[in-house]
C-alpha positions as CSV (number, residue, x, y, z in Angstrom):
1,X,-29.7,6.1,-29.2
2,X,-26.6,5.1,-27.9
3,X,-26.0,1.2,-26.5
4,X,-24.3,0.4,-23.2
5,X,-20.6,-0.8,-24.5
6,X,-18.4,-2.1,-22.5
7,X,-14.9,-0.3,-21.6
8,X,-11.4,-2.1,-22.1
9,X,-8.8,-1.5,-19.8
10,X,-5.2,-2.1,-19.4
11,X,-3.6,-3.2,-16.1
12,X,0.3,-3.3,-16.1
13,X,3.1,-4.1,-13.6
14,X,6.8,-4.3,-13.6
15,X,6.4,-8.0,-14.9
16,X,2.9,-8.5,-16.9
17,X,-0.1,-6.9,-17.8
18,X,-3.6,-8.2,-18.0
19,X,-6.3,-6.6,-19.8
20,X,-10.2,-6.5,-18.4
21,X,-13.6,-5.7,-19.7
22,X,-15.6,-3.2,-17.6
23,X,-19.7,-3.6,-17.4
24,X,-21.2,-0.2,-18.6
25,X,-22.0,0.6,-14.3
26,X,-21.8,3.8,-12.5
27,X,-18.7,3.3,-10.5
28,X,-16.7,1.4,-14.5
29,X,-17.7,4.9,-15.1
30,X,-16.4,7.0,-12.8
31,X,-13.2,4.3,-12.7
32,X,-12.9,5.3,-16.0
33,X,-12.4,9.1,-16.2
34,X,-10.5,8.9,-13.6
35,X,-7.9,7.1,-15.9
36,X,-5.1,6.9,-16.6
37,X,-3.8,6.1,-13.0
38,X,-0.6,4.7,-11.3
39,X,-0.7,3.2,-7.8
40,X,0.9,0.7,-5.5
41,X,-0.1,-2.8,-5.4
42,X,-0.6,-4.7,-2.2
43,X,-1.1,-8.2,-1.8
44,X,-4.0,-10.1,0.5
45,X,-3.6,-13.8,0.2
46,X,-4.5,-14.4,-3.7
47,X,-5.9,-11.1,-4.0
48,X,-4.1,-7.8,-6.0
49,X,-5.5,-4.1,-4.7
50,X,-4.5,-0.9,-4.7
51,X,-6.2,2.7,-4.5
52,X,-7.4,4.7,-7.1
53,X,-8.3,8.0,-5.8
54,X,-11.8,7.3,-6.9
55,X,-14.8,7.4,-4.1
56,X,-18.2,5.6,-5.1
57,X,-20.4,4.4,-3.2
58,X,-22.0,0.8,-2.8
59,X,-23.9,-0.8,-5.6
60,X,-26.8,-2.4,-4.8
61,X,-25.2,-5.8,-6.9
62,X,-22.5,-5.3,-4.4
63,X,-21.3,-8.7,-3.9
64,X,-18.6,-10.8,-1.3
65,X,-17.5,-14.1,-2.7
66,X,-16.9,-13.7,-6.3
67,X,-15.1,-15.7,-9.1
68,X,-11.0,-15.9,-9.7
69,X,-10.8,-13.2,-12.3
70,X,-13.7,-10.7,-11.2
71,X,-12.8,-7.1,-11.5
72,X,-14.8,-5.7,-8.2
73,X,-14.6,-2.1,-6.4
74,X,-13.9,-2.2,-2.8
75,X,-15.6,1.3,-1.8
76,X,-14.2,0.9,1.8
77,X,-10.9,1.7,0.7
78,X,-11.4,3.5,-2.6
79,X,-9.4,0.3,-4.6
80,X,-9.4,-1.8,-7.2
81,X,-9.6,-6.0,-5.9
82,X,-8.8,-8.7,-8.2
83,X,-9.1,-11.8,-7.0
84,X,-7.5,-14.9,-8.5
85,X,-8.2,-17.6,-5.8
86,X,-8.7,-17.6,-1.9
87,X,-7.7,-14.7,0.8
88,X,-7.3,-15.1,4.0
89,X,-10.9,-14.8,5.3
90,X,-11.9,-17.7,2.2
91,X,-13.8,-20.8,2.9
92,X,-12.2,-23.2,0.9
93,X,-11.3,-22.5,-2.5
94,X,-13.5,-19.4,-3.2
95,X,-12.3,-15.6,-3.7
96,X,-14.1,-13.6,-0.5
97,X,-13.1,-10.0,-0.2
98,X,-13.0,-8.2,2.6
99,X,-16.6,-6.8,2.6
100,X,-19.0,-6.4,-0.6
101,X,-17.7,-5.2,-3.8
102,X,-18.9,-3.6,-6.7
103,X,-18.3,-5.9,-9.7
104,X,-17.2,-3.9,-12.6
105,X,-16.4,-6.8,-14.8
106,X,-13.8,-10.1,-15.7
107,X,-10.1,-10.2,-16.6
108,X,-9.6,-11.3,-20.0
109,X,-6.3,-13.4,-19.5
110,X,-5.2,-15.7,-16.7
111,X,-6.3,-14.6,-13.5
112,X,-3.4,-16.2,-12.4
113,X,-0.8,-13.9,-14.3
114,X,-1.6,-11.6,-10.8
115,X,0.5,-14.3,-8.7
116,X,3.6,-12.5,-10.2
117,X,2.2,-9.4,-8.9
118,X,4.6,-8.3,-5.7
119,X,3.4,-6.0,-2.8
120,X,4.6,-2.3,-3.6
121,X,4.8,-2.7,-7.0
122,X,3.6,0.2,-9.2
123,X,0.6,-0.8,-11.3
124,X,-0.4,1.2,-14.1
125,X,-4.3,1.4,-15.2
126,X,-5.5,2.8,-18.6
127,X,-7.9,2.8,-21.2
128,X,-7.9,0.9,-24.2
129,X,-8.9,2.3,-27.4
130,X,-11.7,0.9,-29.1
């Protein structure tokens, strides 16, 4: 019987990389053969997203407000969010995304390493070996 592992990933852009550990859910794993993948960042207050071609729908742990660091799925447009402190529809200090999000997981590193992160950058996504 195989156990419920968690995947590593690798996201990179022109001037860092962080990597993230993925929950063992149905959209980490549908995230995950899609990868490798290259997109464009954009920037929403202290938020980095971009597309990934991928198309799941909502889980039913779909959540909002979620912590600086959380790797979530925003099914309404098909991207990646990681949040590392407020956006522009925040209440105070807390990370609220755009509408509820699939959490796939946690960053591993600074969340704050995705402040160097520019709008339009390319951002590369892969999988780490085990």
């Amino acid at each position: 019987m195989q156990t419920p592992t968690s995947v590593q990933i690798l996201i990179s852009w022109p001037t860092g990389h962080l990597t993230a550990s993925l929950d063992d859910t149905p959209t980490s794993q549908a995230l995950a053969a899609a990868l490798p993948l290259v997109s464009t960042a954009r920037t929403w207050g202290a938020e980095v997203y971009f597309d990934t071609g991928v198309s799941v729908s909502r889980e039913t742990g779909a959540r909002e407000v979620v912590e600086p660091g959380t790797v979530a799925f925003w099914t309404d447009g098909d991207a990646l969010a990681l949040p590392y402190g407020p956006t522009p529809i925040s209440q105070g200090d807390e990370c609220r995304l755009a509408s509820p999000c699939n959490v796939l997981g946690r960053l591993d590193g600074d969340p704050g390493l995705l402040a160097t992160v520019r709008d339009g950058d390319p951002v590369r996504v892969e999988l780490l070996d085990a």
